[in-house]
Structure formats: structure tokens, C-alpha cells
N, C-alpha and C positions, 0 to 999 in steps of 0.2 A: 422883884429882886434887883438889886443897885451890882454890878460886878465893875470893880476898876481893872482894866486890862495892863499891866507893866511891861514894858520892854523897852529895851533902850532905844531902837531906831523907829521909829513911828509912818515912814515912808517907806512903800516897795522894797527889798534891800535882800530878802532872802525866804528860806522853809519859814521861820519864825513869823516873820512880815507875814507871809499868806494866810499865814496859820492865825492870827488875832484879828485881823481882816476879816476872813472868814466867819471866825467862830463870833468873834463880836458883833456884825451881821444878821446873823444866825438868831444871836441871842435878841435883840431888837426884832424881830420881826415876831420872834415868841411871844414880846410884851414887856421885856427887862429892860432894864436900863443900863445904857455901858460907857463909863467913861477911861480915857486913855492918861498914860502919864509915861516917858521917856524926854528923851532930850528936845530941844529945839532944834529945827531944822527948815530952811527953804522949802524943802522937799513934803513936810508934814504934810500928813492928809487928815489925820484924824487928832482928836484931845480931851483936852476938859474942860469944865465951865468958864473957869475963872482965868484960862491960861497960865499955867503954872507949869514950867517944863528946864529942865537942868540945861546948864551953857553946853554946846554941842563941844563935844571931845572926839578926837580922832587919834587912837590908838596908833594907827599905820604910821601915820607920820613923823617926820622929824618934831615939832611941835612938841615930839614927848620929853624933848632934853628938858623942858622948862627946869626951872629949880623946883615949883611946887606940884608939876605934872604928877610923877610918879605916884605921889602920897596921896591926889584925889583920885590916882586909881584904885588904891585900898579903900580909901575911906573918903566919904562924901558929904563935909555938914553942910551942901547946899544941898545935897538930892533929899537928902531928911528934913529939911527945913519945906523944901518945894513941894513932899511929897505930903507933908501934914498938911498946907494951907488945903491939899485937893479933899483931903481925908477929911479936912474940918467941915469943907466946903460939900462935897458929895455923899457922905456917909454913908460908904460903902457897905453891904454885907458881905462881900467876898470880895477880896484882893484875889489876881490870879498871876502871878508872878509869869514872866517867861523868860527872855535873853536879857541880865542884868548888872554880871559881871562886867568890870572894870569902868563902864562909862556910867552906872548908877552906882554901882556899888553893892555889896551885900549891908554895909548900913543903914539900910532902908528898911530894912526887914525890922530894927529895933523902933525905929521910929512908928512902924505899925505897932509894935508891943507897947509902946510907949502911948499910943495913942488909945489903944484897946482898953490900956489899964484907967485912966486918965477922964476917960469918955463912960466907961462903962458898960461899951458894946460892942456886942460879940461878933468879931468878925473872924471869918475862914479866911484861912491862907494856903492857897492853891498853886502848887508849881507844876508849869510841864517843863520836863526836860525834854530839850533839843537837841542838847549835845552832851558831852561832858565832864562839863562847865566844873561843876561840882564835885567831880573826881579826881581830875586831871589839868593841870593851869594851862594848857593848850589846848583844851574842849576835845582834841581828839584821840587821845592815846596811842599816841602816833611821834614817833623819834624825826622832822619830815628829812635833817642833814642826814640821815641814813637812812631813810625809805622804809622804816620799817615800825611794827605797830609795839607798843611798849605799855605793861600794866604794871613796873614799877609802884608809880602814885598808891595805885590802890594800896599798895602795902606800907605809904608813907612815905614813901624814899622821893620827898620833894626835889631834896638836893638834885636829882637827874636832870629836872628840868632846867637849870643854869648852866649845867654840867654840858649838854647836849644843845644848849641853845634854844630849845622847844618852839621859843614866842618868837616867829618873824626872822629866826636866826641872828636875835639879838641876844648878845650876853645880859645888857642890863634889862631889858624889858622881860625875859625869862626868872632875873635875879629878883623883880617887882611882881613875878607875879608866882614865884616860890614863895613870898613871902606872903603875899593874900592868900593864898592856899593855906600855910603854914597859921596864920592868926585867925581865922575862921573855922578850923579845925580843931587848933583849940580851945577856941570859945565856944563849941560847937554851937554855933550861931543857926546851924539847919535844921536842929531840933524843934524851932518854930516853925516849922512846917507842916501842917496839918495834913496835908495829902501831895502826896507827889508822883505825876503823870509820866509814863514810863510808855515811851511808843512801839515798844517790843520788849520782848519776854531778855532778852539779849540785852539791852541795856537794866532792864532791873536784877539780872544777874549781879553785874556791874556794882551798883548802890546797894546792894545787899552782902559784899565783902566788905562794910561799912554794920557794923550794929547799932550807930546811929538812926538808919533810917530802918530798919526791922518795924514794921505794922504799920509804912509810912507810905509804902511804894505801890500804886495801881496799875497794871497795865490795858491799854489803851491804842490799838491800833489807829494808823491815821486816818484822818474823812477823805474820800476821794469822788466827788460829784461828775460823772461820765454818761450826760446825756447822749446817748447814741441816733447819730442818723440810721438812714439804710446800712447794712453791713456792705463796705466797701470793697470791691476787689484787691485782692494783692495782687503788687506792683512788682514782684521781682526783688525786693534785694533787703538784707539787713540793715537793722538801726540800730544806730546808739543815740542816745540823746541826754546833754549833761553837759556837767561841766568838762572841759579838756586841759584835766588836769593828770599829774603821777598818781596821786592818792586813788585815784578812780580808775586804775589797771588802763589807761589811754595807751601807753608806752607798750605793754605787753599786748595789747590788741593789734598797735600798729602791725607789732611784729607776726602777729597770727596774718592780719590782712595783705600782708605781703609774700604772706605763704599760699594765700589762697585768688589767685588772681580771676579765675572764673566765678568770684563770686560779687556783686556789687554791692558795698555798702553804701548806705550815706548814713553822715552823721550831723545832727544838731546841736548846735549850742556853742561854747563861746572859751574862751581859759586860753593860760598860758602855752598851751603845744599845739595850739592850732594852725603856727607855719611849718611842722611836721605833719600833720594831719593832709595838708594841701601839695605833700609831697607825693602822695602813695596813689598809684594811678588809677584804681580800683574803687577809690572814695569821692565821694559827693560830697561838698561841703556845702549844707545848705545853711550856716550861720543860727546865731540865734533865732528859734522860731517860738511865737505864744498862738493863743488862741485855734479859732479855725484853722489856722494854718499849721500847727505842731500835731494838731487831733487828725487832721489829714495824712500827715506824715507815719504817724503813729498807728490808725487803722490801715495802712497801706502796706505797711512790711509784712512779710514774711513772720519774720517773728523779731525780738530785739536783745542785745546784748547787753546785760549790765555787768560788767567784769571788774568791779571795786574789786581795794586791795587794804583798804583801812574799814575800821568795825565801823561799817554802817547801823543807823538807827532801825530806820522807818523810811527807806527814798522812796519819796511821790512818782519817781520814773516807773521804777517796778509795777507799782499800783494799777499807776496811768495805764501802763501799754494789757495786764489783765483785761484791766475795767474797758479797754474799747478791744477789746479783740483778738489783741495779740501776743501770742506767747512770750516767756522770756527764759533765753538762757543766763542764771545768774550767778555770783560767786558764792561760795558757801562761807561766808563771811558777813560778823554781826546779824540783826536781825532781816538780813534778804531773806533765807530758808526759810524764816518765818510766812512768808510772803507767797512761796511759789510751792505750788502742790506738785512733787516729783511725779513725771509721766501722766497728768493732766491737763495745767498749763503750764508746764514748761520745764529744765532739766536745769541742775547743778553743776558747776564745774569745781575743780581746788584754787580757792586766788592765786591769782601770781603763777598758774602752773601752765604755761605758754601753749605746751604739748597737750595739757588737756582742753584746753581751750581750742584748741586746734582740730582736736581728734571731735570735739562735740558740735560745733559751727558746722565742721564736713556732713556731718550725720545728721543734722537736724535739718540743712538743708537740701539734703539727698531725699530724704523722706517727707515727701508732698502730704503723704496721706494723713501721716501721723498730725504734722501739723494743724491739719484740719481737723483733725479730731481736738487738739488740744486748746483750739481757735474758739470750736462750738464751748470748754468746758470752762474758758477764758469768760465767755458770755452768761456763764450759769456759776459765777463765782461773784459772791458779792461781800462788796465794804461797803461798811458805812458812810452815807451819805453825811452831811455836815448838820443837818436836822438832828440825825440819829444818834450823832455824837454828842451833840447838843441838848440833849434829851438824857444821854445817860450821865453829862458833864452836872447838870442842871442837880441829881440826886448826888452827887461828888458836895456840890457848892451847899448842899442844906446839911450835909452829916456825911454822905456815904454809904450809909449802912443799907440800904436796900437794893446799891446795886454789888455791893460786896459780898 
């Protein structure tokens, strides 16, 4: 089987990046064949035959005043131009769409219809969602100028998003991207979507206050690969590991950690509040950690705190610290609950509820025992491996029908 993997950034960058690295990997080692198609970039590791990749666009930036910026964020006839030569060239039997908005475009998606029709062959069109992209023109449904989480979109009410500044805290880049929500919507342009990957029951919640996507939506827990050494002693003290950012309860943690000074955290990872984070004298700031050295970190705690405060998907943190050992206490927001089996491996708290957050930390770290109990049942809970996922992806890409 030929699958072309889509996504805008092609180099390490984020969940998404790991996620087609991975699975693309995965797929080659099956016996498939996989080619890549996003932007160009310095940074690219992977592609296609022929090298055929969109001019690199950079949303963040000032760059965006150009005069014609804007308008190749809605709409792209180079990314459809780029993406037929790959399609003429590769002939694909599954496209698998993933992070595509604003720097490809949803234009891309007619240019495979175009191409399907054209050619005469039948190709799947497979989306995972990561974020969402697709619901919500700031992927997270989330207000971020007032800190709080917002499903307006779903009911259409685009207008919030200019209203509110949504994109960057820009008036105009929110204004550009009300309006790609707004034209894709009703073109319903997502109707060609053959199957679309849903990393928690919590996000296809979400796409199904849409009756667009009604018999369109799978869910599909993440792969999470946790070769384990020896089970490692704990070391004494809570983890967080993540970004350090608002949207991921840091702010409301700080302030638990400063109520608890007998207790030692450390945290890992990297974001905007980490010259708060280096204030609190109780914290370990051990920096962004990967590899041996994050899986160390991670079989060593105690147990670890994921205290999000916007609808998470599917976070690889949660997963992570299960699949090597270690509990998690987690927000009951988006698909975390999906994740942690209450008084097995690990407990819930209410996001954003400081005092319970507070009251739960004391308690789970007072109780050694429990811990361990929930440590051993941490070890007897399993995800799927990137094979297995791979495996059930495989029957998605020929029809679906036998794993649905």
C-alpha cells in the first residue's frame, strides 16, 4: 500500500511531528510505502520523490502583513499545484491528512478530488485530528485573552473569534482566520473526508455537534511505545513534565506548590512561565528533558501531575508516566479521564480548582501505600504500541469496515 503522509511542518515541531514520524516508520517497516508532502523547510527530515513541497510560511510572524499573505492562508494554488505533481508522481492509495490548516491549506483536499476524478483512482482520504483545527479557528477552544475555554464555534458563532482576538492576540489574523472557518464551512469542504481519527472519545464528542461528520468519526487512542528497564526506585518528589505554559494549569500549580513546601517537585520542560517556575523554592527545574533522561525522570517520581485547564485531546504526558510506572493525578478536563482509571492508576481533580488540587497532592502523597498499589496497576495497563496502532490504521486505510 502507497500512503502519502500530509502535514505542514515536516521537521520535529510538535504531538503531530511525532505522530507521522512514528506512524510513517511503523508503516515502512510493515512493507508499505510512505511518502511525505508539507512545506519546505531547512529543518525537513523527511519527503517525497520528486521534491515537491510548499514555500515555508510562518504564521507567527510579522511576515503576515504581506499584501498577499492572508489570502494564501485560506487558500493555496501552489499547495494544490505541489501536491498533484506528488499525487501524479507517487499514486498514492491513501492520503492521510494531519496539521494542514493555514500553511497548506484546506485547498488541498479539492485538488485530491480533482485528482481522484481525473485519474480514476480510488484513493482514502484519512484525517487524524490533533487539535481543533476543524471546529474552532484557534485549534483550541479556548478564549487565551481571558484564560478560559470557549465552544461558541461549535455552534457557528465565528464572529467570537475576531471579537476575542483568538489567533495570537491579533485582531487581523483572527479576522483571516474567521474567515477560513467561515468559507470551508460552507463549502463543506470536510465532507471529503473518508474517515476521521478522533484521539479521544472527548474530541469526537466535539465533531459530532457537526452533522457533517456523523459516520465519519473513529476513535483511536494514542500509541505510546514504553520499553521498560528494571522498575526504578522512587526518588521522593512529584512531577510535572510539559509545557509551562497558562493553558496547562502551571499558574494554578504554582500556587498549590507554594502551599506545600514539605513536598519536592521538579518539573520538566520548557514555555513561557518558567522564570516563575525558578521562583518557588520547593521546584527543581530540570529544563527540557527527551529520551533516557525524561524516562528516568518519569519512573522516579512518586507519581506526576497533569493539571490542564483547556480540553486536552490525547496528552503523551499522561500516557508516558502510566506506561513506565507512574501514577497520575489528572485534571478532569477533555480526554485526560479517558486516560486514568480512578483509584487504580491514579486520581482526578476539578481544573482550575486550586483547593482541590491541593487537598489531592497532600493525600496522594501522604499515602505510600496506595501509591504502590496504583504503580503495580500503572504496569498492568496497556496502550497501544505504534505497531498496533498501525495495524488497526492499516484496516481504516483499505475501507474501515472490519475494525468498526
Amino acid at each position: 500500500m502507497k500512503v502519502l503522509m500530509v502535514n505542514k511542518f515536516l521537521y520535529p515541531n510538535g504531538g503531530s511531528e511525532t505522530y507521522i514520524f512514528q506512524v510513517g516508520k511503523q508503516l515502512e517497516n510493515m512493507g508499505h510505502k510512505v511518502q511525505y508532502f508539507g512545506m519546505e523547510d531547512k529543518r525537513r527530515i523527511v519527503g517525497n520523490e520528486i521534491g515537491s513541497y510548499t514555500s515555508n510560511m510562518d504564521f507567527h510572524t510579522g511576515k503576515f502583513t504581506k499584501l498577499l499573505y492572508p489570502f494564501k492562508i485560506i487558500y493555496s494554488a501552489e499547495a494544490r499545484k505541489k501536491i498533484r505533481l506528488v499525487l501524479e508522481n507517487f499514486e498514492p492509495d491513501v492520503v492521510h491528512l494531519n496539521n494542514f490548516n493555514f500553511q497548506l491549506t484546506p485547498s488541498i483536499i479539492y485538488e485530491i478530488e480533482k485528482y481522484k476524478r481525473q485519474s480514476g483512482k480510488k484513493v482514502r482520504l484519512v484525517f487524524t485530528a490533533h487539535d481543533f483545527q476543524l471546529l474552532c479557528p484557534n485549534h483550541m477552544m479556548r478564549i487565551p485573552s481571558l484564560n478560559q475555554n470557549c465552544e461558541k464555534c461549535l455552534r457557528g458563532n465565528l464572529k467570537h473569534c475576531t471579537k476575542n482576538k483568538c489567533i495570537h492576540n491579533s485582531w487581523l489574523k483572527s479576522l483571516i482566520g474567521e474567515w477560513e472557518g467561515r468559507l470551508y464551512r460552507k463549502l463543506k469542504t470536510y465532507r471529503y473526508l473518508d474517515k476521521i481519527i478522533c484521539p479521544s472519545y472527548f474530541m469526537e464528542k466535539m465533531f459530532l455537534t457537526d452533522s457533517l461528520y456523523n459516520g465519519k468519526t473513529l476513535v483511536m487512542h494514542n500509541f505510546v511505545d514504553a520499553s521498560r528497564a528494571e522498575a526504578l526506585e522512587k526518588k521522593g518528589y512529584v512531577l510535572y513534565f510539559g509545557r509551562y505554559s497558562e493553558e496547562k494549569g502551571i499558574r494554578t500549580l504554582l500556587n498549590v506548590c507554594g502551599r506545600l513546601p514539605e513536598i519536592p517537585f521538579v518539573f520538566a520542560g520548557n514555555g513561557p512561565l518558567e522564570s516563575e517556575i525558578n521562583q518557588v523554592d520547593n521546584i527543581t527545574n530540570l529544563g527540557f528533558l527527551k529520551g533516557c533522561e525524561l524516562v528516568k525522570a518519569v519512573e522516579e517520581a512518586e507519581f506526576s501531575v497533569y493539571p490542564s485547564e483547556w480540553y486536552e485531546n490525547c496528552p503523551f504526558s499522561v500516557m508516558e508516566s502510566i506506561a513506565y510506572g507512574t501514577p497520575v493525578l489528572g485534571a478532569d478536563i477533555g480526554g485526560i479521564p479517558e486516560l486514568i482509571r480512578v483509584k487504580e492508576t491514579g486520581e482526578l481533580f476539578k481544573s482550575g480548582d486550586e483547593e482541590d488540587l491541593y487537598v489531592k497532592i497532600k493525600e496522594m502523597w501522604r499515602n505510600k501505600e496506595v501509591l504502590r498499589k496504583y504503580a503495580q496497576k500503572c504496569k498492568e495497563k496497556n496502550f497501544d504500541t505504534v505497531q498496533q496502532y498501525c495495524e488497526k490504521l492499516i484496516i481504516i486505510y483499505q475501507e474501515g469496515t472490519a475494525y468498526e
